[in-house]
C-alpha positions as CSV (number, residue, x, y, z in Angstrom):
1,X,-107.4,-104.8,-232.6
2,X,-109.7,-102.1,-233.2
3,X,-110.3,-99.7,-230.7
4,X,-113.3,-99.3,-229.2
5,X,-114.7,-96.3,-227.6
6,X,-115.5,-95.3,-223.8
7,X,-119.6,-95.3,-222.6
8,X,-121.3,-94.5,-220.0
9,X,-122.3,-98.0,-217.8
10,X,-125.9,-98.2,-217.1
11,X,-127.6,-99.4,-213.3
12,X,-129.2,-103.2,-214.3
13,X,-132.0,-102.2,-212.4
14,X,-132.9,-98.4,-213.2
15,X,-131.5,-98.4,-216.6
16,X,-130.2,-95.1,-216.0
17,X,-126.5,-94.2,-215.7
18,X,-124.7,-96.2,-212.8
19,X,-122.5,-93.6,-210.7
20,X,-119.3,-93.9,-208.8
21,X,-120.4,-93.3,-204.8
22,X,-118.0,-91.1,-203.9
23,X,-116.7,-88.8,-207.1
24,X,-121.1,-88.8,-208.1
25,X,-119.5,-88.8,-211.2
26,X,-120.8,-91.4,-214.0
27,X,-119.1,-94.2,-214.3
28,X,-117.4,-95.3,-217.6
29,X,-116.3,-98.5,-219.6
30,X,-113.3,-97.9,-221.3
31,X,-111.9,-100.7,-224.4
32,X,-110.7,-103.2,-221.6
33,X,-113.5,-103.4,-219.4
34,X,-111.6,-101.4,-216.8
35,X,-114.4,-98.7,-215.0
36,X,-113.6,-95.4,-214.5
37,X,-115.0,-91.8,-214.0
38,X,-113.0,-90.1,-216.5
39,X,-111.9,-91.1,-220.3
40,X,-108.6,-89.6,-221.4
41,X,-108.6,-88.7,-225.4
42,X,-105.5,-87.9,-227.2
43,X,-105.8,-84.6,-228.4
44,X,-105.5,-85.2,-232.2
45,X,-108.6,-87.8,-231.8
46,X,-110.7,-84.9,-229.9
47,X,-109.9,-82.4,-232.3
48,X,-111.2,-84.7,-235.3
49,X,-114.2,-85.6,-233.1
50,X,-115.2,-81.8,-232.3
51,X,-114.9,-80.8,-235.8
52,X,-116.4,-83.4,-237.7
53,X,-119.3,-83.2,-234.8
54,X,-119.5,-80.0,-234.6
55,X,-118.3,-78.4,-238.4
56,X,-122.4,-77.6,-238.7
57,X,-122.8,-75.1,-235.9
58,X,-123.9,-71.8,-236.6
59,X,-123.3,-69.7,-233.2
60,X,-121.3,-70.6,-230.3
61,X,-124.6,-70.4,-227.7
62,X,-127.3,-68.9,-229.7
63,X,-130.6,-69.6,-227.3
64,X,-134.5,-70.1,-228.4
65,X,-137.7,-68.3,-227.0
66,X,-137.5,-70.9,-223.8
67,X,-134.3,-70.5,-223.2
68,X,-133.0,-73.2,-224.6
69,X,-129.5,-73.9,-226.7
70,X,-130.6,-74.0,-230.4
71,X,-129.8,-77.4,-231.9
72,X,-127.7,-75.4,-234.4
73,X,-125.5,-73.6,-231.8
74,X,-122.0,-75.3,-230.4
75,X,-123.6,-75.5,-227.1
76,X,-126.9,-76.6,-228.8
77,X,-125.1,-79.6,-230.0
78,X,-122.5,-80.5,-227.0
79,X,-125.4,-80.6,-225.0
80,X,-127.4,-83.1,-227.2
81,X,-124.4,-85.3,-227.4
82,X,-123.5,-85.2,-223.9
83,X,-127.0,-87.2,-223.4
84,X,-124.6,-90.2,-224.8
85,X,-121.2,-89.5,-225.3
86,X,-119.4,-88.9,-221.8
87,X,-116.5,-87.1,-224.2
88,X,-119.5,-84.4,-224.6
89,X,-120.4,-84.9,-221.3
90,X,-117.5,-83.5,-220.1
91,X,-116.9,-81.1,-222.7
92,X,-120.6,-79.8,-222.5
93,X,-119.4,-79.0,-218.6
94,X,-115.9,-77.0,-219.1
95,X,-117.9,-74.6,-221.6
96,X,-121.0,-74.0,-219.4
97,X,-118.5,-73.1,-216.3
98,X,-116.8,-70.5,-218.9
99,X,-119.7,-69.4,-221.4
100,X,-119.9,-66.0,-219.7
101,X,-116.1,-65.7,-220.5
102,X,-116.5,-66.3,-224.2
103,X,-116.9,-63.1,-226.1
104,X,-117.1,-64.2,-230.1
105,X,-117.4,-61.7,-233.0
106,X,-118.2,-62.2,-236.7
């Protein structure tokens, strides 16, 4: 059996993401049906995700005129994938509570 990933469940009658009530978090279908509001990844499968997802980036949080991540920048891209992926969801999260923290150098 193949298996199949997490997604986000949607509200039948807004179309938008359906959230758990009392975490506000956004509820998830895992591979057997089972809802949840969090996915756990073995490390080894989020490490291949991140850096065949992510191999492309050019800065860590680069920003454009608006203010904006740039669609090249780690952040840039987290933040695009989070729209579908609740593995980016949550990732996109952790790294905007510790961006200040993140010094990087060339």
């Amino acid at each position: 059996m193949q298996n199949k990933k997490g997604h986000f469940v949607l509200d039948p009658v807004t179309g938008k993401r359906a959230i758990d009530k009392t975490t506000g978090r956004p509820l998830i279908e895992n591979d057997m049906g089972v809802l949840s509001t969090k996915k756990y990844v073995p490390f080894n499968e989020a490490w291949n995700k991140i850096l065949n997802d992510l191999w492309m980036s050019d800065s860590y949080n680069a920003k454009d005129q608006n203010g904006n991540y740039t669609p090249t920048s780690i952040l840039g891209n987290v933040e695009r994938l989070a729209k579908t992926d609740p593995f980016y969801e949550s990732l996109f999260t952790r790294l905007e509570d510790i961006d200040g923290d993140i010094e990087l150098q060339n």
